[in-house]
C-alpha positions as a Markdown table, in Angstrom:
| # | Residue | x | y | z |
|---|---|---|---|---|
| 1 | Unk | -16.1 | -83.9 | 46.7 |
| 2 | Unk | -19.4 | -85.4 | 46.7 |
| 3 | Unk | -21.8 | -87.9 | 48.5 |
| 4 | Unk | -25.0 | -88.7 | 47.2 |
| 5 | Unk | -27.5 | -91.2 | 48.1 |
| 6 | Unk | -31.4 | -91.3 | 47.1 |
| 7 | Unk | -32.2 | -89.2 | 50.4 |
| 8 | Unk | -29.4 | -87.1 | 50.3 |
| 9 | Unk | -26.8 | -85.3 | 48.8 |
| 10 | Unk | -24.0 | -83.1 | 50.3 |
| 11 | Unk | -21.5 | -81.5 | 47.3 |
| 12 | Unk | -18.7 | -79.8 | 48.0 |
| 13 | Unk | -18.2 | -76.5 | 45.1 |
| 14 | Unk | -14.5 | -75.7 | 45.0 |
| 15 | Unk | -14.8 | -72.4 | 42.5 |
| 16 | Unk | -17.7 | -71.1 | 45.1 |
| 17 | Unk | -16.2 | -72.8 | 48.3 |
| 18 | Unk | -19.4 | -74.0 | 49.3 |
| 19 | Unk | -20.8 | -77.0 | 50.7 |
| 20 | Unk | -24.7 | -77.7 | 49.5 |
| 21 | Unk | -26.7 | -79.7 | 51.3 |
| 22 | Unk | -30.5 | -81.4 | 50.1 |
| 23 | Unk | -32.5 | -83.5 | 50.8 |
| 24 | Unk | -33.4 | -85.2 | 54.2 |
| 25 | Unk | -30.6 | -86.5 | 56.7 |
| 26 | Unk | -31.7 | -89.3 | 59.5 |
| 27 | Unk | -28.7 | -91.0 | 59.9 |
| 28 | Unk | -26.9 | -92.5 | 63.0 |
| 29 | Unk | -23.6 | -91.3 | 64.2 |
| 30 | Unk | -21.9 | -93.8 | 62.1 |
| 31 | Unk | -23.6 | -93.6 | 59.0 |
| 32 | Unk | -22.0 | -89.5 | 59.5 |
| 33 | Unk | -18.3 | -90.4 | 58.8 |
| 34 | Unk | -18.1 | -89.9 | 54.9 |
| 35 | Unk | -19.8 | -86.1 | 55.4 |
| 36 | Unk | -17.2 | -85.5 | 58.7 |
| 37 | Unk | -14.5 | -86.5 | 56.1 |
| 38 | Unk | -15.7 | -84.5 | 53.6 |
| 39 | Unk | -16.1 | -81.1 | 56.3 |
| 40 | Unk | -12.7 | -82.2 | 57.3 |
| 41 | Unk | -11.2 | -82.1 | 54.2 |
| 42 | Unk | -12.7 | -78.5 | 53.7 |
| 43 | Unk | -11.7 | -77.6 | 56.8 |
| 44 | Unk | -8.1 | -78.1 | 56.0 |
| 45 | Unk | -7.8 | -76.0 | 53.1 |
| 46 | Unk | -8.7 | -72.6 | 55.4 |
| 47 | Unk | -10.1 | -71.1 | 52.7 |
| 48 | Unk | -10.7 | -67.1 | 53.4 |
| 49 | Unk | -14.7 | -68.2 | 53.6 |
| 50 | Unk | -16.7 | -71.2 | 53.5 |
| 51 | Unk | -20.6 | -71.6 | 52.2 |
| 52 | Unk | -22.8 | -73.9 | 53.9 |
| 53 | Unk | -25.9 | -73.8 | 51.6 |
| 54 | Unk | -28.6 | -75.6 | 53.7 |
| 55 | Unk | -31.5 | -73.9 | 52.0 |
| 56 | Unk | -32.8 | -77.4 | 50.7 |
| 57 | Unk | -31.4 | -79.4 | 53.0 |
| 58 | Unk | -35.2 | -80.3 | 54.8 |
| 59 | Unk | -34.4 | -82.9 | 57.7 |
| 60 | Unk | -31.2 | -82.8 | 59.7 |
| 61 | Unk | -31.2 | -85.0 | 63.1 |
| 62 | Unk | -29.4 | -84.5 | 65.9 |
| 63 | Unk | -26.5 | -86.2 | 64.9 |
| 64 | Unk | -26.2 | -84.5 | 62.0 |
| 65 | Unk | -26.8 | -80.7 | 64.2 |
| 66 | Unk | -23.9 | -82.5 | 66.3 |
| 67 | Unk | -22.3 | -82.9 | 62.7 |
| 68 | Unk | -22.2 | -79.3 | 61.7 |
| 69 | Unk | -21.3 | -78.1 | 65.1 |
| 70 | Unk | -18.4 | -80.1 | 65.3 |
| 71 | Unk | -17.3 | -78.5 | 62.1 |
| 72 | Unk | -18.0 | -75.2 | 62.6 |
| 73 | Unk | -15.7 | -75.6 | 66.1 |
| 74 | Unk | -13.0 | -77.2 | 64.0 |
| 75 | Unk | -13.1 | -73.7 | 61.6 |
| 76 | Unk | -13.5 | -71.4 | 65.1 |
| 77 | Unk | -10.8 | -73.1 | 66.3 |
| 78 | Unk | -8.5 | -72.1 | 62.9 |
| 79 | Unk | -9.3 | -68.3 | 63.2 |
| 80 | Unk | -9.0 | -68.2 | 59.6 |
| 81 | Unk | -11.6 | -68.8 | 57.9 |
| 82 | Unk | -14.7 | -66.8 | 57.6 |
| 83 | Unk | -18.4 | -68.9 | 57.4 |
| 84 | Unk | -21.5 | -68.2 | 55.6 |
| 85 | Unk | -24.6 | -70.5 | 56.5 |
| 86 | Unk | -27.5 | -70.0 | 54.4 |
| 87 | Unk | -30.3 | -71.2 | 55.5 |
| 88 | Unk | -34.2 | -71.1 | 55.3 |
| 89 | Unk | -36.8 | -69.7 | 57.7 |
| 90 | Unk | -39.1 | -72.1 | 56.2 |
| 91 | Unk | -37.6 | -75.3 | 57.1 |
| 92 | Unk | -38.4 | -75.7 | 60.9 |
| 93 | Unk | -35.3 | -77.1 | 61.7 |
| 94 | Unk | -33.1 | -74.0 | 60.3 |
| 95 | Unk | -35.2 | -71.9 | 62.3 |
| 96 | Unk | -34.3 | -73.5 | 65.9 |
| 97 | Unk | -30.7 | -74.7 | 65.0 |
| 98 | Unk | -28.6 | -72.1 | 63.0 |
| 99 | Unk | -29.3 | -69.5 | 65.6 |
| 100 | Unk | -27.4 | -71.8 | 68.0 |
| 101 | Unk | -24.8 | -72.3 | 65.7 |
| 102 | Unk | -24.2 | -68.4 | 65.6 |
| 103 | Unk | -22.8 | -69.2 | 69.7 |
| 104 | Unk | -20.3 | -71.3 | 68.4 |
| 105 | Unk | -17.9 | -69.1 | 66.2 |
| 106 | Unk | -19.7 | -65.5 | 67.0 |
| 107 | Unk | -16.8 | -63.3 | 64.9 |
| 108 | Unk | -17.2 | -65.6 | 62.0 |
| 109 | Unk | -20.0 | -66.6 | 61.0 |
| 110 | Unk | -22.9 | -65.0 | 58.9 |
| 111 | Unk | -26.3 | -66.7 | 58.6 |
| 112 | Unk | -28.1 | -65.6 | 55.4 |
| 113 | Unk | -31.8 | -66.3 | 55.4 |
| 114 | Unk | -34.1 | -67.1 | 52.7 |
């Protein structure tokens, strides 16, 4: 699973069972749906553990935070499926948003930082 566009490119690795995530992301609600059908479709596979590989991913808006935390809800809400975020102190973003997404599944999610 894949979606890839001059800005931005979010690949789904089924051997690794993570989700990588480039580029820079300023899109409307809308323009989200592909990427929440692609999380969705990861989500249904409760896999033991998930990567979300946002090391190069260097814009995210608000509708894309909204985006993630959504998803990592969805998974909180399954109980079965462990989540790895790894992210990077030196994007700005990373720095004030995966911390908050550590309050949204607290037993299972791991933030690994660069």
């Amino acid at each position: 699973m894949e979606i890839t566009t001059k800005e931005y490119s979010v690949k789904y690795d089924a051997q690794t069972a993570t989700i990588h995530w480039q580029g820079a992301m300023r899109l409307s609600d809308k323009e989200y749906e592909p990427i929440k059908q692609l999380l969705n479709k990861v989500a249904a596979l409760e896999l033991p553990q998930i990567t979300l590989d946002l090391r190069k991913l260097q814009a995210l808006n608000s509708s894309g935070i909204t985006t993630l935390g959504k998803f990592i809800l969805s998974l909180n809400d399954k109980k079965t499926t462990q989540l790895l975020i790894q992210a990077s102190k030196k994007i700005a973003w990373q720095k004030r948003s995966v911390v908050n997404f550590k309050r949204l599944m607290r037993r299972h999610l791991q933030v690994e930082w660069e």
